[in-house]
N, C-alpha and C positions, 0 to 999 in steps of 0.2 A: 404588607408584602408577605408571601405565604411563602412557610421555614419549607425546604427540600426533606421529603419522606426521607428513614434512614431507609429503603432500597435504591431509592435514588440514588445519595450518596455511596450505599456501598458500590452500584452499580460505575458509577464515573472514578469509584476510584481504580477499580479493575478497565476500567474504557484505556483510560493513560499510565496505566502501570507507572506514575509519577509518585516520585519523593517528595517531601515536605518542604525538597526544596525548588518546588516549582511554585509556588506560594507566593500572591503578591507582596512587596513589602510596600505598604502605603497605597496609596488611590492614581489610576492616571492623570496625570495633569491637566488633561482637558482630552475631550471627545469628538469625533466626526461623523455626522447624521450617515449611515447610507453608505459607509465607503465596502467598495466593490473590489475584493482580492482578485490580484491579476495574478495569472500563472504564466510563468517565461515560455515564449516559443520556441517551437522545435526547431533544429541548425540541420537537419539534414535536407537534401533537395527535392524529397516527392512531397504533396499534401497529404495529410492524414484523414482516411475516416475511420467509422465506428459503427459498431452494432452493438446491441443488447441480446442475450438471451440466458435462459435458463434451463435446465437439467434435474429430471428428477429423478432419483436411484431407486428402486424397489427394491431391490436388496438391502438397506438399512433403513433403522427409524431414525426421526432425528434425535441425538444423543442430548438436546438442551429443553426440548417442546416435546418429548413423545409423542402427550395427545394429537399432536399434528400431524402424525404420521410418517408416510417417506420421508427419506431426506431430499430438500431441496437447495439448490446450488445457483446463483444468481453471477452471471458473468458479461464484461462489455472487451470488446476486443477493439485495438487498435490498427491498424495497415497501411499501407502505404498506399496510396490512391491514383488512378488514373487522372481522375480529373475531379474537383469538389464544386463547380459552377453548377449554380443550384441548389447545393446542398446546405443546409442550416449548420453552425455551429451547434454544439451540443450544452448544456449549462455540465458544469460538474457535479453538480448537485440537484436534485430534482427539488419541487419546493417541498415534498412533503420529507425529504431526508436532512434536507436543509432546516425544517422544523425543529426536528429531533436533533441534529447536530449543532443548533445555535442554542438548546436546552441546556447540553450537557456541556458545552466547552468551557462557560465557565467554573463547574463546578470539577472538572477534570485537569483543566492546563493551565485556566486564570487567564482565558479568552475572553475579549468583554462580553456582557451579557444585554447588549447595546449599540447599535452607530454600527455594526456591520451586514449588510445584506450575504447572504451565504449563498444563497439560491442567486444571487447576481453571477457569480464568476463564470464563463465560458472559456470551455476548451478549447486547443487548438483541431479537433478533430468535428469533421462532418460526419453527419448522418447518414447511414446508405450507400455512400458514395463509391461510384464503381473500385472497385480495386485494382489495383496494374497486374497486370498479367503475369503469371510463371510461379514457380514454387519457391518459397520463400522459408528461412529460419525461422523457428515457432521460439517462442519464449515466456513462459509461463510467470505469472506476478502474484506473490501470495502476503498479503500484510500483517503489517505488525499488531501484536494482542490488542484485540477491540478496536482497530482501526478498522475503517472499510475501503475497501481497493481503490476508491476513489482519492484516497490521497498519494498514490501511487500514479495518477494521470500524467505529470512532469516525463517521470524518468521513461513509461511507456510510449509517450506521444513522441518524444527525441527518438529513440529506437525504432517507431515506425518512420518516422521519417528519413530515415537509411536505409530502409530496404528491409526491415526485420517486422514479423506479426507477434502481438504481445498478447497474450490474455490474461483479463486481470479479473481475478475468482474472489469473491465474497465468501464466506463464510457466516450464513445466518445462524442468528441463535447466540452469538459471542460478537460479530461485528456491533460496531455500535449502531448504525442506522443501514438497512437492504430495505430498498422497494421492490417490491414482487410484483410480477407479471398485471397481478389484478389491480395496481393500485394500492394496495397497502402496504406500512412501509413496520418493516417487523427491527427490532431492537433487542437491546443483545439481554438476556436473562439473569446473566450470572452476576452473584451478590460476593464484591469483595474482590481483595487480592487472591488469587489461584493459588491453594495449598497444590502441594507435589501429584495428587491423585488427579485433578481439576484442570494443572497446565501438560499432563500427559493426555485428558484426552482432547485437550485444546487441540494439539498438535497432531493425533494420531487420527480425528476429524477430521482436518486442514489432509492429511497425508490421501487421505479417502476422497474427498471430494478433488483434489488434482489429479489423482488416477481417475475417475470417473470423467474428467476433464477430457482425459487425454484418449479414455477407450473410446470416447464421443465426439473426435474433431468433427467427423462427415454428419454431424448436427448442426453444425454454427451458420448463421446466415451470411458468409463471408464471403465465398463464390469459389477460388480455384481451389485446391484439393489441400490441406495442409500435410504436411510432413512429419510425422512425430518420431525418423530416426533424426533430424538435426533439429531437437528440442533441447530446448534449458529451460533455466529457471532462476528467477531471484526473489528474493523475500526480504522483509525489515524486521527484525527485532524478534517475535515467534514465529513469523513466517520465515525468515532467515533459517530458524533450527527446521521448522518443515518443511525447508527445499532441501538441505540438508537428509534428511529421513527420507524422503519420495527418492532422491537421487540414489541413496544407501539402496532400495525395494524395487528399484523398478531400473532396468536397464534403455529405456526411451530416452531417460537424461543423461546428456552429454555433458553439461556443462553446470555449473551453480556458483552462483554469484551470492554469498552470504553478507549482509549488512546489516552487524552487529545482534547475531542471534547466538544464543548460546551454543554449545555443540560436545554438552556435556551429559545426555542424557544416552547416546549407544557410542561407542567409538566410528570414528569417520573412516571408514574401509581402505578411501586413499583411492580409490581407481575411477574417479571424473576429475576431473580439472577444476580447481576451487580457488573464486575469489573472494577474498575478506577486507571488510570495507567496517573502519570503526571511529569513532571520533574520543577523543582525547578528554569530553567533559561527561562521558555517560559515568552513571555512578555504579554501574555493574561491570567497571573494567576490569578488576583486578579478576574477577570469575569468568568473562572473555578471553582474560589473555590466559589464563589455565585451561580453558578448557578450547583455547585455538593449539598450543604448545606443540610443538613437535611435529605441526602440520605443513605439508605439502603445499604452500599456495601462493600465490599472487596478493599481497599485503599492504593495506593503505592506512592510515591514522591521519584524520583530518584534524588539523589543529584549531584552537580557539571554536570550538565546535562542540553541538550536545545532541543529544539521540536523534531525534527529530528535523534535523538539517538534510536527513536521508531519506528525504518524503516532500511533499508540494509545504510545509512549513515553513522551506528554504523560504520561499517567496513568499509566503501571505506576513510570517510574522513579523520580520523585519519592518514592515509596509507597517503595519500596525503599531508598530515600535514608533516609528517615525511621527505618526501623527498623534501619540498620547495616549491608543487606546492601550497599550500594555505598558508596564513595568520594565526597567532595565532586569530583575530578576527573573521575570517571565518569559522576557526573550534570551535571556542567557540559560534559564533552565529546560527551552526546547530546544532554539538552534545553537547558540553560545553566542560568545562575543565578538565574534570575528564575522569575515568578510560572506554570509552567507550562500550569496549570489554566487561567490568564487568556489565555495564548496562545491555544491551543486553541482556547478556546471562541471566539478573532476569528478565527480560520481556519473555523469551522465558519459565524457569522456570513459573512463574505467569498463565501464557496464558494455559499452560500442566495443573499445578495442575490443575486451575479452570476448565477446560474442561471434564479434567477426576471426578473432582467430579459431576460438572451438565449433564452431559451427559453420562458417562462411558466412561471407556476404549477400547480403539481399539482390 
């Protein structure tokens, strides 16, 4: 078996900004060829579909690839659908991302390196598929350090399926697997945990590419016109502090929905409407709850719960848990020990009300 380069490894260790105590303790007990992570269905009443597209800024280089040149920005967007007859389910993962993310899980989270198809799971959104008529709440989805937007499908697909349009923005160059337009699937650069210079311009990236997002809706292959004065925004973990910052710089955001990002790097102005969503077993609470202190918002702490219950992990790792491919330590160091599914579903609740109250209904 061939040892993992140390860029590898430093690289997966910055993918999962994980503790040592995500760390199996022992071997799974037994393994299952091929099992296929299912991701919950959306509870609202229209179908969902989906498009892909991408954005390129001439105005910036990329800050991780210089030689690469402009910056480019890889996005799929979620809606609420007239009708999906005809239209294919979409996989969550393309296979050549599904490569690169069955490469690094285990050496990131202590996902088996084994018996799971990645490239199997399908969303609940179609391709293409017409969209329902009239103008609709925009809501912007920016992920957590080294994750790529595609673990963010869950909480998107429920949103559109109430009436709200979601766009869910990659960041190349730091996500951990983007396939681009041509086929090629780019992987994230950065060696290591982010000293202080490194997760400033993780973030200040992230800030740049959703303004770019937002100067660019009348790009998207969506069809009726989006609205960017009833825009928000929610994020997980660094993207949490970057919805946080774009709302701060850009007055297009009404609304942000923070889950579990710091919000200690400029003071929070206090003038959008802020929901804070944290769970009880992340190991960077005590520097959460200092640097939420004093704030204006709408406040949740999910109990028996760990960083990653606020992302599509709700649902794959439990699943995984169950049939031996992970570690009780594994699953308690992404989602915790409690009722996953139940989590979940109050984050996807949480994320609706707030939306619909600061922006309106779909």
């Amino acid at each position: 078996m061939s040892t993992p380069s140390r860029r590898t490894l430093a690289k997966a260790a910055l993918l999962g900004l994980a503790s040592a105590s995500l760390a199996a303790t022992g071997s799974p007990a037994r393994a299952a060829a091929g099992l296929v992570p299912v991701l919950p269905a959306p509870t609202g009443p229209y179908p969902v579909g989906t498009v892909r597209h991408a954005f390129t800024d001439p105005s910036r280089t990329d800050p991780w690839e210089p030689a690469l040149g402009h910056r480019r920005v890889v996005v799929s967007v979620a809606y609420p659908a007239r009708t999906v007859d005809g239209f294919p389910r979409v996989p969550q993962l393309t296979r050549g991302e599904a490569g690169v993310f069955g490469a690094l899980a285990p050496l990131v989270r202590g996902l088996p390196a084994a018996g799971v198809d990645w490239a199997g799971t399908l969303t609940h959104a179609h391709a293409g598929a017409p969209p329902l008529p009239g103008r609709r709440p925009l809501v912007l989805y920016t992920p957590g350090g080294g994750d790529a937007r595609t673990l963010g499908t869950g909480l998107a697909e429920d949103l559109a399926s109430h009436g709200t349009v979601v766009v869910l923005v990659d960041h190349p160059g730091e996500a951990s697997q983007v396939e681009l337009p041509d086929g090629t699937v780019r992987e994230s650069v950065l060696h290591g945990p982010p000293d202080p210079a490194t997760f400033r311009t993780m973030v200040d990236t992230r800030v740049a590419d959703l303004r770019l997002v937002l100067d660019r809706l009348d790009e998207l292959p969506y069809g009726p016109p989006l609205d960017p004065r009833r825009a928000g925004i929610h994020g997980h973990s660094a993207g949490g502090t970057a919805a946080a910052l774009l709302a701060a710089r850009d007055p297009r955001i009404r609304a942000v929905a923070n889950l579990e990002g710091y919000l200690d790097l400029e003071p929070w102005p206090g003038r959008r409407p802020l929901l804070l969503l944290r769970t009880d077993g992340f190991e960077g609470a005590e520097r959460i709850e200092r640097s939420w202190a004093g704030l204006r918002a709408r406040r949740r702490t999910l109990r028996a719960a760990n960083h990653w219950v606020l992302t599509d992990h709700a649902a794959v790792v439990p699943r995984l848990h169950a049939t031996g491919l992970v570690t009780d330590a594994v699953r308690d160091g992404l989602v915790g020990p409690g009722d996953a599914a139940a989590s979940f579903a109050a984050v996807r609740r949480e994320l609706r009300g707030f939306f619909a109250r600061e922006l309106g209904r779909g």
